[in-house]
C-alpha positions in Angstrom: 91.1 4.3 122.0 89.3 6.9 119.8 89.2 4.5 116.9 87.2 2.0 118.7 84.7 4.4 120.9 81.0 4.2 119.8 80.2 7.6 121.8 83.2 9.5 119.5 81.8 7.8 116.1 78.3 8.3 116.9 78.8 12.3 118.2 82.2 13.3 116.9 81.5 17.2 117.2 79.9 16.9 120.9 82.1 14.0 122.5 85.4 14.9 123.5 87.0 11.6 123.6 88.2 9.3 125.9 91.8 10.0 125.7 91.1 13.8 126.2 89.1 13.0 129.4 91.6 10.7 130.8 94.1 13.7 130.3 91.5 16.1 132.0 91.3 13.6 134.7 94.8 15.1 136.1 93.2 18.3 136.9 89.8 17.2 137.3 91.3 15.1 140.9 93.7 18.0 141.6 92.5 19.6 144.5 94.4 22.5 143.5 92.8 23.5 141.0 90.3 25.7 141.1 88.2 25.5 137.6 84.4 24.0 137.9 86.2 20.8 136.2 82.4 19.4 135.7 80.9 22.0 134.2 83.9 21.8 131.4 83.4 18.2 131.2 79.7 18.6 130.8 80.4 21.0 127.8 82.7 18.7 126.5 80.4 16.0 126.1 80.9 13.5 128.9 77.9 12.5 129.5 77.6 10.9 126.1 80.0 8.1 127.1 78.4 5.1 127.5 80.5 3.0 129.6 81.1 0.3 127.1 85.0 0.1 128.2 86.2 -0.3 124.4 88.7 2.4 125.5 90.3 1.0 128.8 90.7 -3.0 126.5 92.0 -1.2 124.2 94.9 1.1 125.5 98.6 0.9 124.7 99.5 2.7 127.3 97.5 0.8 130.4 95.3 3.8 130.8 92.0 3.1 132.4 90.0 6.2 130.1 86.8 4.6 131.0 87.3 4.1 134.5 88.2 8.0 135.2 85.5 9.0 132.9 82.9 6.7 135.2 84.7 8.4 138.7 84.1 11.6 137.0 80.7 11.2 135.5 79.9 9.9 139.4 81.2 13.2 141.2 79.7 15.8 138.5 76.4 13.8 139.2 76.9 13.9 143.0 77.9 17.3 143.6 
């Protein structure tokens, strides 16, 4: 999903990547946890995706990247 992600190609040193931010997803909806998950994700460059859904078509794994990035772009932004 990496290979085909305009956001990582464009700003590789400021944008994560969607398969990292599906695997901080687990934590990020983990109500145990306790780490300001947003601001991490705002560091890590999530803001910069751009929805396109490259990612989630192109997946080997049936991993929706762009859809947790989108639920998690939508509760950093409503918080």
């Amino acid at each position: 999903c990496i290979s085909v992600c305009p956001s990582a190609k464009r700003s590789p040193h400021t944008f994560k990547g969607p398969t990292a931010y599906a695997l901080e997803a687990r934590h990020y909806f983990d109500p145990r946890d306790e780490q300001n998950r947003g601001l991490i994700l705002k560091s890590e460059g999530i803001e910069l995706c751009i929805q396109c859904n490259a990612c989630s078509e192109v997946c080997p794994h049936n991993v929706d990247p762009a859809g947790l990035i989108r639920m998690m772009k939508s509760d950093i932004e409503n918080k």
